[in-house]
C-alpha positions as a Python dict, from the first residue, in 0.01 Angstrom:
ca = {
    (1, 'X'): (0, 0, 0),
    (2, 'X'): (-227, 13, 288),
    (3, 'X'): (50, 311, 429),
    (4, 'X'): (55, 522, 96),
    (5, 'X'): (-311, 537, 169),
    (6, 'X'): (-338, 596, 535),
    (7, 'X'): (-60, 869, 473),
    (8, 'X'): (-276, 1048, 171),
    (9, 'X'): (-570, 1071, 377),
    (10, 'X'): (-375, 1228, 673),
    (11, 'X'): (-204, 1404, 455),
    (12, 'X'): (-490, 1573, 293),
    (13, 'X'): (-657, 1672, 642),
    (14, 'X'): (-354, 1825, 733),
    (15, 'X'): (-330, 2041, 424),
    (16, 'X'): (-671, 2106, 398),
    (17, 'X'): (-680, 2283, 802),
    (18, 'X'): (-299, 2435, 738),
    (19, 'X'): (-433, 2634, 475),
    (20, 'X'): (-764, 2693, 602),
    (21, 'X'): (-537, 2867, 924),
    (22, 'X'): (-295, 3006, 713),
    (23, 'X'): (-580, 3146, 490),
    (24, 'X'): (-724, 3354, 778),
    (25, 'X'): (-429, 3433, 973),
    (26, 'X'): (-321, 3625, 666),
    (27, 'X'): (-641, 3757, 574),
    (28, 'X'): (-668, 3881, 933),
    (29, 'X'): (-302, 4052, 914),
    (30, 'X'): (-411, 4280, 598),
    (31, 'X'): (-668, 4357, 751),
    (32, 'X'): (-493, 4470, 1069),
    (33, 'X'): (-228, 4664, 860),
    (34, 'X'): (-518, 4853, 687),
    (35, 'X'): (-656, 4991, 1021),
    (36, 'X'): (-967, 4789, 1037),
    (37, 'X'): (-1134, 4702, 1366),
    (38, 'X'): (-1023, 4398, 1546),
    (39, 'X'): (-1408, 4359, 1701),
    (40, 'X'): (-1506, 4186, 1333),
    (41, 'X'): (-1265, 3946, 1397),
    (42, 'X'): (-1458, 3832, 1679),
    (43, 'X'): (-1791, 3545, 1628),
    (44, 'X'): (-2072, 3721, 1782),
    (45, 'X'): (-2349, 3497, 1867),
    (46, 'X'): (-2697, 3650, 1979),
    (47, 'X'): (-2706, 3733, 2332),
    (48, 'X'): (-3013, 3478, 2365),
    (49, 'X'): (-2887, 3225, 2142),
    (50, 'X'): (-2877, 2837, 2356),
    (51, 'X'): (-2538, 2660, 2451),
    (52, 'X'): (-2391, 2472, 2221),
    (53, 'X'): (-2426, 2112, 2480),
    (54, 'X'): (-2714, 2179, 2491),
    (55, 'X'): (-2851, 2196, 2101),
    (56, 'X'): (-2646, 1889, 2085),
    (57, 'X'): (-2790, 1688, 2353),
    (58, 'X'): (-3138, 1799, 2246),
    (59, 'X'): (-3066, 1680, 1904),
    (60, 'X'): (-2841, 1382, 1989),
    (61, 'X'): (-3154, 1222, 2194),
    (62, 'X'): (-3408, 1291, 1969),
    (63, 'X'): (-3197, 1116, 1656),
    (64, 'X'): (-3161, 856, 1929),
    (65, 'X'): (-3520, 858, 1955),
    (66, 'X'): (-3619, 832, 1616),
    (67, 'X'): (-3357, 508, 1571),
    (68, 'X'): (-3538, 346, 1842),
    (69, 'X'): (-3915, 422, 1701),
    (70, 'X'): (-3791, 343, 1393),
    (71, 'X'): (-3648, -53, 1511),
    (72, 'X'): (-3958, -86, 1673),
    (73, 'X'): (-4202, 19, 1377),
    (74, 'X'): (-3994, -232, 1147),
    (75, 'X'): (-4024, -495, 1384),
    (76, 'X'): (-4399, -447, 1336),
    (77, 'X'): (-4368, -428, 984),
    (78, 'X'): (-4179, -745, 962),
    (79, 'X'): (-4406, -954, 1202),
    (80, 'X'): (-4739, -861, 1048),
    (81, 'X'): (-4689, -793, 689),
    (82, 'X'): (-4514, -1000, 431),
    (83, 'X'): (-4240, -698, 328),
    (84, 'X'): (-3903, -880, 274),
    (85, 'X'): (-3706, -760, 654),
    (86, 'X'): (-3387, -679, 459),
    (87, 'X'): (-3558, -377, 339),
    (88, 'X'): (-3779, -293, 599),
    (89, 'X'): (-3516, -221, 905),
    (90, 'X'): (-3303, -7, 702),
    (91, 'X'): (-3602, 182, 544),
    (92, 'X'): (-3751, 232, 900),
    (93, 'X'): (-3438, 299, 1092),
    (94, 'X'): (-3348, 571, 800),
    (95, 'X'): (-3651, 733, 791),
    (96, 'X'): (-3711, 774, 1184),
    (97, 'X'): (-3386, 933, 1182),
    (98, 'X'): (-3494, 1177, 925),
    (99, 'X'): (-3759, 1254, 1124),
    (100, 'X'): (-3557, 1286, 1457),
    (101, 'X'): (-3340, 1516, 1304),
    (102, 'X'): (-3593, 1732, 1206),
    (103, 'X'): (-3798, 1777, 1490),
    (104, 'X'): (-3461, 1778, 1664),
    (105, 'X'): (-3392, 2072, 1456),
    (106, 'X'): (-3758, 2197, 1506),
    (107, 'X'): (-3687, 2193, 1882),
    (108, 'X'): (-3387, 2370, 1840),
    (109, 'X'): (-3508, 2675, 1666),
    (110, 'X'): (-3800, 2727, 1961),
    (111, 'X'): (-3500, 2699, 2206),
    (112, 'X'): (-3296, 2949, 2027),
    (113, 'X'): (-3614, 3166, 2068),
    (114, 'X'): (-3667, 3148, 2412),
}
């Protein structure tokens, strides 16, 4: 049983990025045979734009950040107040993420700027 479902999961990746590939490699051949200009084939990305390491650091430490804040502000929570800790550290840990990500995401559109 646990096979059938292992090979239905891997199964359904593999068909989901063999058509996504197929999809485009055909879509790109029409539009080769109709004379159209091989430059739109290409991703441009603004000459400015920031590497992708390093959005992903930036973001990746800040999330990291935020967990960390948020352990620390339950522990707080659960040493001076009488909220049940079951529901604090989750609630904290959650929300400081949240927050990470979006000054993470805040930080990344001023270094996309720059």
């Amino acid at each position: 049983m646990e096979i059938a479902v292992l090979a239905i999961i891997f199964g359904s990746i593999f068909g989901v990025f063999y058509l996504f590939f197929s999809t485009r490699n055909k879509e790109r051949l029409a539009l080769i045979e109709k004379g159209a200009d091989a430059s739109i084939f290409i991703k441009g990305q603004p000459k400015n734009a920031a590497p992708f390491w390093k959005v992903l650091i930036l973001n990746l430490s800040v999330l990291l950040m935020g967990i960390g804040v948020g352990v620390f502000l339950a522990l707080i929570l659960d040493t001076y107040s009488g909220l049940d800790s079951d529901s604090v550290y989750p609630a904290m840990i959650f929300l400081m993420a949240g927050v990470g990500l979006f000054v993470g995401f805040n930080l990344t559109k001023k270094l996309d700027k720059e």
